[in-house]
C-alpha positions, -999 to +999 in steps of 0.1 A: -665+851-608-644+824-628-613+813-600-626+832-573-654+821-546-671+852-534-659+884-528-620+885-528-605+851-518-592+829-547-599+796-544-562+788-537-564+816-512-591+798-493-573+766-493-540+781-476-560+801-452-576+768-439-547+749-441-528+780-420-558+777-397-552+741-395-520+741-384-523+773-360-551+748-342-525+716-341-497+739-330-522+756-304-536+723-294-504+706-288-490+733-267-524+736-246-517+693-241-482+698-232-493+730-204-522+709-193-495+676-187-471+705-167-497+716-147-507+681-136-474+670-127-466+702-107-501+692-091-487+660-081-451+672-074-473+695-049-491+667-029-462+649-028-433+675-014-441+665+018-428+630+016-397+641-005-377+626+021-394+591+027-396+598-018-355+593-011-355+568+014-376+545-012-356+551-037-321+547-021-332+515-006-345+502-040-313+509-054-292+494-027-315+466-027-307+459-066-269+465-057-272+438-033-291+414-060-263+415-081-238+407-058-260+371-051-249+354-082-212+363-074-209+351-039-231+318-052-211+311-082-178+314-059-195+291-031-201+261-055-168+269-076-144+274-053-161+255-023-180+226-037-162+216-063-128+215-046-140+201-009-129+233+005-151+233+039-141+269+054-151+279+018-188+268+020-187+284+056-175+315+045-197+321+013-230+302+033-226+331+059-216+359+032-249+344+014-269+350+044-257+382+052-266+391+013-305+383+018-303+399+050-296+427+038-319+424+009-345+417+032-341+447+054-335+472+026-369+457+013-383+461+044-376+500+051-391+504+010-417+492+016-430+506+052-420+540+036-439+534+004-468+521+020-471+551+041-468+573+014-492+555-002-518+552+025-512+594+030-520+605-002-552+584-002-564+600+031-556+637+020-571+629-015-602+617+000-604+641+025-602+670-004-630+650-021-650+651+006-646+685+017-656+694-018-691+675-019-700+690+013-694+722-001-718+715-030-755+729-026-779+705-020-795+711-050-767+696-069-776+661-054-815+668-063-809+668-099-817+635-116-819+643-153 
């Protein structure tokens, strides 16, 4: 029995099968992770489909809204350059107003983001918890009597 352990696996033998074993498992478990995060997003994908189009409202006003934020500095750096620093009085009127109309904007597009996200929001939480509560009052009764 000198190099083997038991009937007709070397000791070496032994060591790659477990080590084979081993790495079947991490394979296996990583691909059971990775199909357990795909089936949870295509859960979520699911509940949300039906606001796909308030999903793109929020989104193209958060974009338009950052567009607009960029433009801020611009319009401000050209109202104190070219308007307070050289006296130019129909300058300051021009970039106050082009100012105002900025955060207008800003505000509206905010405004619509966040109506739409707030409804999506308030949605999902009243279909979720009406899914959770059809569910407990499917349970059995007994279910609740259990106190161990």
């Amino acid at each position: 029995m000198s190099g083997k352990l038991g009937g007709n696996y070397s000791a070496e033998g032994i060591k790659r099968l477990y080590a084979y074993e081993l790495t079947f498992n991490r394979r296996y478990m990583r691909l059971s992770i990775v199909n357990d995060n795909m089936n949870t997003v295509k859960r979520i994908l699911k509940l949300l489909k039906p606001y796909t189009r308030k999903i793109i409202i929020v989104v193209v006003c958060t974009i338009l809204s950052a567009a607009a934020r960029v433009v801020y500095p611009r319009i401000s750096q050209l109202l104190i350059d070219d308007g307070l620093i050289a006296l130019n009085l129909n300058t300051v009127v021009k970039y106050s107003i082009g100012l105002l109309l900025v955060v207008i904007i800003i505000q509206c597009f905010s405004a619509v983001e966040t109506k739409n996200r707030i409804y999506i929001n308030s949605m999902l939480s009243f279909i979720l918890s009406g899914k959770v509560l059809k569910k407990i009052f499917r349970l059995k009764l007994h279910y609740f009597n259990n106190t161990k």
